[in-house]
C-alpha positions as CSV (number, residue, x, y, z in Angstrom):
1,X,24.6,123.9,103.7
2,X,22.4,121.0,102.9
3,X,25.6,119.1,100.7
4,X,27.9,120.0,103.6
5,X,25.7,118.3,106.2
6,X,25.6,115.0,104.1
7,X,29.1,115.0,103.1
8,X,31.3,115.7,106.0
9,X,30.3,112.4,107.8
10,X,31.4,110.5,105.1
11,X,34.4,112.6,104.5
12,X,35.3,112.2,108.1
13,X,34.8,108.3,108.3
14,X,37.6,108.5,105.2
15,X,40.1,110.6,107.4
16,X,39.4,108.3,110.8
17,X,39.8,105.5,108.5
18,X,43.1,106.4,107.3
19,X,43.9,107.2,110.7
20,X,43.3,103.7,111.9
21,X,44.8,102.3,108.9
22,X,48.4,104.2,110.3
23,X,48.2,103.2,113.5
24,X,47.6,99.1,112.6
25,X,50.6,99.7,110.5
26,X,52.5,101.3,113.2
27,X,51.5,98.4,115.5
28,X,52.6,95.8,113.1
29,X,56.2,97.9,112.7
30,X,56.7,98.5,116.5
31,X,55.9,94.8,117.0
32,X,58.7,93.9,114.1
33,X,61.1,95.8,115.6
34,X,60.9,94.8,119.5
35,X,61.5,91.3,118.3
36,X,64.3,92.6,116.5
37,X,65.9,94.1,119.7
38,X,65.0,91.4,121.8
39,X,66.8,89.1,119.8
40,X,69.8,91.3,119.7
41,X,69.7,92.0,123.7
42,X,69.2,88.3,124.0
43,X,72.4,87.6,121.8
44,X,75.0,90.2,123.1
45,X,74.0,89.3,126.8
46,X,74.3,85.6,128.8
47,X,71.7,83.1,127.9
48,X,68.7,83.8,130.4
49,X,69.1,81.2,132.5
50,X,72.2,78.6,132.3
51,X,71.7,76.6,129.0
52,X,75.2,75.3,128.9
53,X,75.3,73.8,132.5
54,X,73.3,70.1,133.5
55,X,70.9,70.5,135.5
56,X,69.7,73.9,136.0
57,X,66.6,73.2,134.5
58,X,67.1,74.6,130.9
59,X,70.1,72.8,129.9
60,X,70.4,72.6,125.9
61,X,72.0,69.5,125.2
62,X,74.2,69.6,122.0
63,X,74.8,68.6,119.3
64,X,71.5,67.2,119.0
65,X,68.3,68.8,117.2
66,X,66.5,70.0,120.9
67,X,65.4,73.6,122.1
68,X,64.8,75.0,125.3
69,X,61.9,77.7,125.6
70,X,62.8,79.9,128.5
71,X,60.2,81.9,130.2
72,X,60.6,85.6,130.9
73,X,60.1,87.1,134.5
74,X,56.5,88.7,134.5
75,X,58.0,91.1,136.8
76,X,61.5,92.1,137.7
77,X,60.5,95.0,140.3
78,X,62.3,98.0,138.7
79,X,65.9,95.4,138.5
80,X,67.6,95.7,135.0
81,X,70.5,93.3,135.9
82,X,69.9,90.4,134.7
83,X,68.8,89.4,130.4
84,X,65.5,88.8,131.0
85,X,64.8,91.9,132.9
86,X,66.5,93.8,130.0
87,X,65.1,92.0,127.5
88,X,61.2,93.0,129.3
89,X,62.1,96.5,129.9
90,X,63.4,96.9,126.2
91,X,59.6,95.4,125.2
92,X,57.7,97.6,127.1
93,X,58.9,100.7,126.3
94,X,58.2,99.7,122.7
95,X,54.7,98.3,123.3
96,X,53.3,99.5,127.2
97,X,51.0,96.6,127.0
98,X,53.2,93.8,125.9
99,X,53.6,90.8,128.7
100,X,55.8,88.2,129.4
101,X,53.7,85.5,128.4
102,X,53.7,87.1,124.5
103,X,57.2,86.6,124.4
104,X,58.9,83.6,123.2
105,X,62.7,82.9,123.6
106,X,64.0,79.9,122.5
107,X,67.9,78.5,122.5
108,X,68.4,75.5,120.2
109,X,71.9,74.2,118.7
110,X,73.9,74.8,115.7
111,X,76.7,74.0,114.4
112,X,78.9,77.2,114.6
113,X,81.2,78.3,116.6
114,X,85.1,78.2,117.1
115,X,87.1,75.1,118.1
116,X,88.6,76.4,121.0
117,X,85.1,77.7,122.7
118,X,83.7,75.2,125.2
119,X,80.4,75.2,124.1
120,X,78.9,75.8,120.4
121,X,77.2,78.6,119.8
122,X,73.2,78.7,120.7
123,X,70.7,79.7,118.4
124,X,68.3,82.1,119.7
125,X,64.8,82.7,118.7
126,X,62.5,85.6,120.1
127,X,58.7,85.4,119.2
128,X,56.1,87.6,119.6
129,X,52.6,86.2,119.7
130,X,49.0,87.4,120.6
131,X,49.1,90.9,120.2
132,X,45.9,93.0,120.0
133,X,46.0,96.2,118.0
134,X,42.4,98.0,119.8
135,X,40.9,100.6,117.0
136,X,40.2,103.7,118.5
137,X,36.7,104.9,116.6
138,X,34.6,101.8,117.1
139,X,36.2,101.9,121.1
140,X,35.3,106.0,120.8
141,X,31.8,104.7,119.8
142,X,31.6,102.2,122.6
143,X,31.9,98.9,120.1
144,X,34.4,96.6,121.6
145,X,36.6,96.0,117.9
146,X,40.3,94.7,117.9
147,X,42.7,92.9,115.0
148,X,45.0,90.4,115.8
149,X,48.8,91.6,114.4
150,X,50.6,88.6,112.7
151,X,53.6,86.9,115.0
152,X,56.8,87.6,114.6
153,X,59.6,85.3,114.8
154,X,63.5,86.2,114.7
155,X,66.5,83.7,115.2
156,X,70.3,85.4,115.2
157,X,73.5,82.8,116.6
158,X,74.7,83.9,120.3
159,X,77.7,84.7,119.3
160,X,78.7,87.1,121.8
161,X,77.1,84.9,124.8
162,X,79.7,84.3,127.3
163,X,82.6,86.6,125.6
164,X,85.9,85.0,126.3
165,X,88.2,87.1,128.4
């Protein structure tokens, strides 16, 4: 009775351990992957706001060596309409918590695209920064603990933005 009593604390700390050891790893995956499928909404949809057009604000000037960072809406009210909204509603049912402000979308140029398109193809870049993974046992305990996952950075051609008809 006496060896029970002093070993099942440690053995527990080993399980809860492990436990918290999955779920940082399943935080770092699920952040990998909604950058992934951001960057593939933000590619197979229109640009988020009119890059290609001077002066609405976030024109992309090419050929040149510029970006434009374009800022997702913080809220969309339940629309799904437009890229942004997508692209917001895709993130938060992969991370609940994420916001707007963690997410980074960026058009610069390249140099691809057909010669009969009236505009070169955008890069686009989606970046996730500042995300939190909280660990449950030191929160259970009442210690305030958290790790900061790495950012994540993905950049695909817009090839399918603004499909010819």
């Amino acid at each position: 009775m006496v060896e029970f009593a002093l070993t099942l604390p440690l053995f527990l700390f080993v399980v809860f351990a492990v436990m918290e050891v999955c779920f940082v790893v399943m935080d770092y995956t699920r952040a990998n992957e909604v950058t992934r499928e951001l960057a593939r909404i933000a590619i197979v949809h229109d640009p988020v706001c009119d890059i290609f057009t001077p002066g609405s604000g976030c024109t992309l000037v090419c050929p040149s060596t510029a970006s434009v960072t374009v800022p997702l809406p913080a809220d969309c009210g339940g629309a799904t309409d437009t890229t942004g909204c997508m692209m917001m509603t895709s993130a938060m049912q992969f991370m609940p918590g994420i916001g707007a402000d963690q997410i980074e979308l960026t058009y610069a140029c390249s140099n691809a695209g057909a010669p009969n398109r009236p505009d070169l193809l955008p890069l686009v870049t989606v970046a996730l920064r500042d995300i939190e993974h909280d660990f449950m046992l030191p929160n259970f305990l009442g210690i305030d603990s958290s790790i900061s996952i790495p950012g994540f950075a993905v950049t695909r051609i817009g090839e399918d933005m603004y499909t010819e008809k």
